[in-house]
N, C-alpha and C positions, 0 to 999 in steps of 0.2 A: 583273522590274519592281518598283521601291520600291511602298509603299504609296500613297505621294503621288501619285504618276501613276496606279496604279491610280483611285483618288479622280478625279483630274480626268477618265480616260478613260469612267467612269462615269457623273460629271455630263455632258459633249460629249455621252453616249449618251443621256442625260435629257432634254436641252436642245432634242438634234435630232428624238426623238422627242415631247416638245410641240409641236415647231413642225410634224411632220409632221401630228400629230393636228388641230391648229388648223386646216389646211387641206384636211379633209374636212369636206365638206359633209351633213347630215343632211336627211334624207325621209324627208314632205315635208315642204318649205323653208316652206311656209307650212301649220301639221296644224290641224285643222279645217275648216269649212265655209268654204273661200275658192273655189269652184270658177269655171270658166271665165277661167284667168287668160289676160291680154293682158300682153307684155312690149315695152316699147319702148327705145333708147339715145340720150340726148342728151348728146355729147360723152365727158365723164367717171363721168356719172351713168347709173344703171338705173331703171326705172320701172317697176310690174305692179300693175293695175287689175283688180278681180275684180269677178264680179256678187255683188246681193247680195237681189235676189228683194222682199219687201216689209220689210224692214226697213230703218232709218233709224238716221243716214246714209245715203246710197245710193253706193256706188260707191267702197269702201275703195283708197285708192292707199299704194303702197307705197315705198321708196327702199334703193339700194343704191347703194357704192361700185366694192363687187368680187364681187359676186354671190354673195356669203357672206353680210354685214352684213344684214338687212333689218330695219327700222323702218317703222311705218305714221306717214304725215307729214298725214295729213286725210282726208275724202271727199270725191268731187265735190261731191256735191250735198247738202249742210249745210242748207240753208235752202229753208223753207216753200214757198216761190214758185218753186224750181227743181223740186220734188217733190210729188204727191201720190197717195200712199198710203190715200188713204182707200177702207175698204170692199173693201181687194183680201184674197183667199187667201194665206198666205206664201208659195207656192211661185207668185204670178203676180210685180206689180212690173218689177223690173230684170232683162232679160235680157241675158246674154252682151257687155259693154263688148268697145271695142280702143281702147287707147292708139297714139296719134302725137305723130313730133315733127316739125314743118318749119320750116325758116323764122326759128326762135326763136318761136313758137308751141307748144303742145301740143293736142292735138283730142283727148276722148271721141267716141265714137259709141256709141249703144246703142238698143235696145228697152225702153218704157216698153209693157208687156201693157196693152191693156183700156182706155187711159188716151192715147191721143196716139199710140202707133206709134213710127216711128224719129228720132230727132234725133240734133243734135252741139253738145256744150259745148265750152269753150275756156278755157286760162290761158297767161299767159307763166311764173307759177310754178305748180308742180302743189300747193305746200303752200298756195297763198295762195287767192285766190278765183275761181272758176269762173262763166262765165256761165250767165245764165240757156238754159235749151235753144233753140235755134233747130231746128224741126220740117221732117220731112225727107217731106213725101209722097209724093213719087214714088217712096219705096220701100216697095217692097210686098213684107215679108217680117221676117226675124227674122236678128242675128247679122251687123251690118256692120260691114264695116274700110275705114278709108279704104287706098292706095295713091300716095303722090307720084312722079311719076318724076322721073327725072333730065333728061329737056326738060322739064317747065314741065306738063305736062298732069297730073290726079291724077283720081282713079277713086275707087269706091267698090262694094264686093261684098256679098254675102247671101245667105243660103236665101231660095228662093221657092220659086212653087206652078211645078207641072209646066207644059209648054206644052198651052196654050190651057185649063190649067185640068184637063186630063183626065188624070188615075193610072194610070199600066201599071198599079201594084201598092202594095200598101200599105207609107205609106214613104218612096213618090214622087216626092222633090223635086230642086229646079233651083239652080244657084249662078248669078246673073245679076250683070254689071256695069251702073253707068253712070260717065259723065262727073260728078266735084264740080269747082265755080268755088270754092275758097278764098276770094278775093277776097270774096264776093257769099254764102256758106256755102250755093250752092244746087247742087240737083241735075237732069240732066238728065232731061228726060222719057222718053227713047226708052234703052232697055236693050236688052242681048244675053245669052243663054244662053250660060256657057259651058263649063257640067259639066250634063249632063242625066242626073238619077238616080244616077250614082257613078262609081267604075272599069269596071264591068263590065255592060252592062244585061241581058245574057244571066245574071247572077247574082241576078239584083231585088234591086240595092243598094238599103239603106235611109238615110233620114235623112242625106243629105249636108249639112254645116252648117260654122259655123265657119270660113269662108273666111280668109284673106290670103292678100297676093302680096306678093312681094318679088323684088330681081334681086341676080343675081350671075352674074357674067364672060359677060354679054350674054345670057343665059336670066333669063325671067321666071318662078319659079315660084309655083307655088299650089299652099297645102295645105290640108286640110280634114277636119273629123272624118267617120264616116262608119259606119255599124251601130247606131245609138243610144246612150242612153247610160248604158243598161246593162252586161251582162259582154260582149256580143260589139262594144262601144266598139272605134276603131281610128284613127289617122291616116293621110291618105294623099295623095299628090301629084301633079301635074301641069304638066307645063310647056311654053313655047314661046319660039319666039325674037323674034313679033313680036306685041303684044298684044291687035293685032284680027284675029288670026288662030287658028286651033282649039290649046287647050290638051290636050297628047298626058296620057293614063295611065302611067306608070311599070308596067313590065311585072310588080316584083316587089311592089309594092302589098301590105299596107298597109308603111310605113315605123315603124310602134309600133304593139302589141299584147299584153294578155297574154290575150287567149282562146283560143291555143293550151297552155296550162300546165296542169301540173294543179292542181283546185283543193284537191285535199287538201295540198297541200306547205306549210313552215313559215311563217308571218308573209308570207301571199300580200300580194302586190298588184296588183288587178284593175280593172279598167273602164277603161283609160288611153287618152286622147284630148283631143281640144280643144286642139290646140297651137299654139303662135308659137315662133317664133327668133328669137334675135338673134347677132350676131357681139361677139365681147368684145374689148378693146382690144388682147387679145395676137394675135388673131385666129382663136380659138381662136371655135367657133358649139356654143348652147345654146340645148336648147328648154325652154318650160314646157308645161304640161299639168296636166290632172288626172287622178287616180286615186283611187281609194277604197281603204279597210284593212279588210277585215272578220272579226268576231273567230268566227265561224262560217261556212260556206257562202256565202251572197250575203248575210250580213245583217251594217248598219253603221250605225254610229249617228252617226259624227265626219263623215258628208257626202262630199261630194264635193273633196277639198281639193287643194293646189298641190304640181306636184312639179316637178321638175328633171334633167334628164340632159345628159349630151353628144351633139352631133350629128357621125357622121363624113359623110368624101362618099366615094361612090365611082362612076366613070362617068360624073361630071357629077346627079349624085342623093343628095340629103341620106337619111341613115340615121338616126333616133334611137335610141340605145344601143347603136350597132352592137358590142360586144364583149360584150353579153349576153343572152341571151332574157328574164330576167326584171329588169325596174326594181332597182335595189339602193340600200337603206337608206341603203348612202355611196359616195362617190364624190368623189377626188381635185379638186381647184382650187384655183389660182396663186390667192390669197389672204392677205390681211393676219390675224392670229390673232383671232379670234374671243372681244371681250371686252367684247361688248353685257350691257346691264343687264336689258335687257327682251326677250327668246327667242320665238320664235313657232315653233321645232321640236324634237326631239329632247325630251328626260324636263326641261322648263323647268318651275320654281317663277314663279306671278303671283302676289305679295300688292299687295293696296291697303289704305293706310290713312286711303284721303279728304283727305292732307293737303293737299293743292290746291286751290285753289276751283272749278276748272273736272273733270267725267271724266274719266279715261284716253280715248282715243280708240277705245280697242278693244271698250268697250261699245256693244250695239246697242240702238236701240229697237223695240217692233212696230207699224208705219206711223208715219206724219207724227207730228212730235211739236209739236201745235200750241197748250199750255197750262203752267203752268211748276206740276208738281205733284211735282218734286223739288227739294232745294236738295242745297249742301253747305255744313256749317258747323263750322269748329272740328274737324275730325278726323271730324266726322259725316256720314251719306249721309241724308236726312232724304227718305220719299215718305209723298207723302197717299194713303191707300186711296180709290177712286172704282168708281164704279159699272160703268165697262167690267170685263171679264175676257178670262182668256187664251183663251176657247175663243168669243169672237166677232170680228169684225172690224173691231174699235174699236183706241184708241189706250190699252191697260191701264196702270197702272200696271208698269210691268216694265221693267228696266233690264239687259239679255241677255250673258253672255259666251261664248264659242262652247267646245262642247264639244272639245277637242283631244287626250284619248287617249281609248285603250279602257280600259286602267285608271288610275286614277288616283281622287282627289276635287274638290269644291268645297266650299267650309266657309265661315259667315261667322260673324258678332255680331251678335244684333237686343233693342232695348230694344221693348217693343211691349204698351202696356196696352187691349186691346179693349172695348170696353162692351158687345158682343153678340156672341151666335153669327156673326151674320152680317160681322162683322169680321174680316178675317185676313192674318198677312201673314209671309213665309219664302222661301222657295228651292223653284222648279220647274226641272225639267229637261223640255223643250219642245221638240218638235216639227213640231207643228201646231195646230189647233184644238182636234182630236178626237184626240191623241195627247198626252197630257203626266201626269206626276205632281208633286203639289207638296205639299211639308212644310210647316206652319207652327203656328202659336200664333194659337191661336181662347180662345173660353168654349165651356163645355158646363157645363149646370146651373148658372150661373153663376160657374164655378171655373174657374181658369186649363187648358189642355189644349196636346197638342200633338200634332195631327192628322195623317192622311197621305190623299190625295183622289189619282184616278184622272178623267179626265178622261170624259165623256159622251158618245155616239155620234155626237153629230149638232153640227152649230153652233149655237152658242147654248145648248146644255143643261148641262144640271145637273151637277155632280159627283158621284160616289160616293167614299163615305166608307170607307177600306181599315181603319182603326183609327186609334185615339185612346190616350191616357197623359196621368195627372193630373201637374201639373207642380208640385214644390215652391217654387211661388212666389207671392208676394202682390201684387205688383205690377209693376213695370218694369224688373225687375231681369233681367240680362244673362241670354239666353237665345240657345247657341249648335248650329247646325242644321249638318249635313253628308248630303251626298249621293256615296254610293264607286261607282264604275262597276268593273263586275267583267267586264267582255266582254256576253256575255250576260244580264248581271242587272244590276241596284242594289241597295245598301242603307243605308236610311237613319238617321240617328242623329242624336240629340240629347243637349245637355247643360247643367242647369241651374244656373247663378250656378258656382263655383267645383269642383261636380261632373266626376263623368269623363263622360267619351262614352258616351252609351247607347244600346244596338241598337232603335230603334223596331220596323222592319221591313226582313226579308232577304230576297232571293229573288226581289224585282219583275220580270217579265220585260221585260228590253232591247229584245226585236224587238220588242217591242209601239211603239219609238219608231224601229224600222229604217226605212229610205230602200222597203224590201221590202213590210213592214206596211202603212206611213202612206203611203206614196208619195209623191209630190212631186220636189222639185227641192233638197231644201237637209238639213242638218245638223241635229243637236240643241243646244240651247243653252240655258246652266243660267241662271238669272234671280233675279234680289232684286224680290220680287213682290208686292203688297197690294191687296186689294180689300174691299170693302163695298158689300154691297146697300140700305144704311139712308140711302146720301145723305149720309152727316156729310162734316163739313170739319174737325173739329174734329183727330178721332183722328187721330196720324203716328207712322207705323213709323222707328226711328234705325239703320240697320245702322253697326257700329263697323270692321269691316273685313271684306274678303272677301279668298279665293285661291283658285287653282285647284291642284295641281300632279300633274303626270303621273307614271306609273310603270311604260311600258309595256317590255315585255320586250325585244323589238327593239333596244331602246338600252342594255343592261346589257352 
């Protein structure tokens, strides 16, 4: 063989192996805290709606072409008067959405905890604007999907409380339907039980939840998470052939699990549940779910995030992963090459450098955001310090991006001249109330510092102070702050005006912000963050740019 063909036969083996690369897909498809996703298809388009607990926006919606591409196109619920957040825990808020599409409509359903119960928004575009919530009381529970059938009738499902209210066992719950009128967005009063307690009642199934049904080739099924959603999380199905008629268990239940593995094995991933399918244009059926990555035993700090696998059938019964016991990191799909600018999986670089006038979409707030105490200006992210903080249930100054690896950093730029101790403003990484660490640039003795604070045990309290460093600066001069996630730990660093990086402090312990530790429902998220206890309007923090970017092992 001449050289020249050798050459060419090298680049075909180059060409073919890009393209094969490009379509594999990475897990999860959406890393960090996107948990309980919902996935719908309208036409050409993919859709997948996550909860997102008490932060704001509420109700992050997603889009795809080919189930590879995904971009975040808005949230539901953007504005004021469709959400309020006020005064909630992060882990109450928004639970569990599902996406629909009928008719050339789109429906949310969701649980707003504490605050209203269950409703349904609506868009004919999902990027454009959503109604306000129309309130669903006749349902009495958590975790609805709507259901249309193919005659003209459509239903709606949910976790409820057991019959007549009374618990075999702890755990105890009921997946009930009723009739929804589209038309009229109402629902009927009189419901049916029609999973009581789980698969097996002789097992004391727990926590059955997360209903939908769907049909194919004359079986209606229904599937639903089921074990909590914890590590013994699992999904599991049911079906019939007529829908006011008893839905049967699947003998070999659950259909996704990884509580049988072991947990010592490499770059596990555990807790997987909470799923939908959809069927792809090629006909090809894919669930989402979530699962968690933890960088130790049961403890993780990236949440509860989005994953994706294939569904096979066999015997008239959907399988998810059926060609593996354990989720895997990739997985083959008829796909266009993968050549987004903005990544939500896999080892992605985020820089921002403000030059927009409006966010990225992908920053959160913590509750309603109902005061305008950020701008952006000229390349600048500009907040006023106020007197909430991150460890009450007010509306902080904090502006959140979701943690998405286990190793990796987040880094910014902040101009920031305080006039008091009680001024400060930098980068936390956040969990909860009573779980977070935050860097920044305070006074101390009236000289510039740059502090590292541990959050207080209770809400509303105080921070402790881990250590401090005098910082060689005189005034507003660029002062840049980095937070490295190391699995299990952090460590934090700073660097002053055209200095190198310098080690504040190493070694912070990670589970202190685990899902295990803090508890709750939601992920870590690292934050550009400022407060003051003194009341001023005056002082504003200017961050010049942030990023995130990942580096975890799994994807090397």
């Amino acid at each position: 063989m001449t050289l020249v063909k050798r050459l060419l036969v090298m680049v075909a083996l180059s060409v073919s192996s890009m393209q094969l690369l490009a379509q594999l897909f990475h897990n999860p498809i959406l890393a960090g805290f996107y948990p309980d996703p919902s996935i719908c298809r309208a036409g050409d388009d993919y859709y997948i709606v996550n909860s997102s607990f008490a932060y704001y926006p509420g109700l992050p919606i997603f889009h795809s072409k080919d189930l590879l591409n995904w971009q975040q196109i808005g949230s539901a619920l953007n504005r004021p008067e469709q959400l309020n957040l006020d005064g909630a825990g992060v882990s109450r808020g928004l639970f569990a959405p599902s996406i629909s599409y009928h008719n050339g409509l789109f429906y949310i359903v969701c649980t707003l905890i504490d605050k209203g119960g269950n409703f349904v928004v609506t868009a004919t575009d999902p990027k454009g604007s959503w109604s306000n919530p129309v309130w669903l009381p006749q349902v009495n529970g958590i975790d609805p999907s709507l259901f249309f059938d193919d005659n003209g009738r459509s239903y709606i499902v949910y976790n409820s409380i057991p019959p007549n209210n009374k618990s075999m066992h702890d755990g105890h719950r009921t997946i009930r339907i009723n009739q929804f009128y589209p038309e009229t967005m109402k629902v009927d009063t009189g419901n049916r039980i029609i999973v009581n307690g789980g698969t097996d009642m002789a097992k004391k199934p727990v926590w059955i939840e997360a209903p939908h049904i769907f049909k194919k080739d004359g079986w209606y099924y229904l599937i639903c998470a089921e074990g909590g959603t914890g590590y013994n999380h699992s999904e599991v199905v049911f079906r019939t052939r007529d829908i006011d008629s008893a839905f049967i268990s699947y003998d070999k239940n659950p259909i996704l699990t990884q509580r049988q593995l072991d947990p010592n094995r490499k770059y596990p991933i555990t807790t997987a549940g909470h799923a939908q399918m959809v069927q792809a244009r090629d006909g090809h059926w894919w669930a989402v779910f979530l699962a968690c990555r933890p960088y130790e035993g049961d403890y993780y700090n990236t949440g509860r995030e989005t994953f994706m696998a294939p569904v096979g059938w066999k015997d008239g019964w959907p399988i998810i992963n059926p060609q593996y016991a354990a989720i895997q990191y990739r997985y083959p799909i008829a796909a266009a090459s993968n050549a987004l600018r903005e990544k939500f999986n896999g080892n992605f670089l985020f820089k921002d450098g403000f030059e927009k006038g409006a966010l990225n979409n992908r920053y959160v707030f913590l509750r309603t955001l109902r005061e305008d105490w950020y701008s952006i200006q000229k390349g600048m992210l500009e907040i006023r310090p106020r007197l909430e903080t991150c460890s009450g249930k007010g509306n902080p100054s904090f502006i959140g991006f979701r943690q998405s690896h286990i190793k990796g950093h987040v880094a910014t730029s902040l101009q920031f001249s305080p006039k008091d101790s009680t001024e400060k403003a930098g980068l936390v990484i956040f969990q909860n109330e009573q779980h977070y660490y935050f860097i920044c640039k305070s006074i101390k003795e009236g000289k510039p510092v740059v502090k590292l604070f541990q959050s207080g045990s209770s809400i509303g309290s105080e921070e402790t102070e881990i250590c401090s460093k005098p910082l060689p600066l005189t005034g507003s001069e660029e002062l840049r702050l980095k937070i490295e996630a190391r699995g299990s730990s952090y460590a934090f660093y700073y660097a002053a005006g055209s200095h190198q990086w310098q080690l504040l402090k190493a070694d912070m312990d990670a589970r202190f912000l685990s899902t295990k530790i803090a508890g709750g429902f939601v992920g870590s998220i690292y934050g550009m963050y400022a407060t003051s206890n003194n009341g001023s309007t005056a002082t504003k923090a200017y961050y010049d740019w942030f990023e995130s970017k990942n580096d975890d092992e799994m994807y090397k």
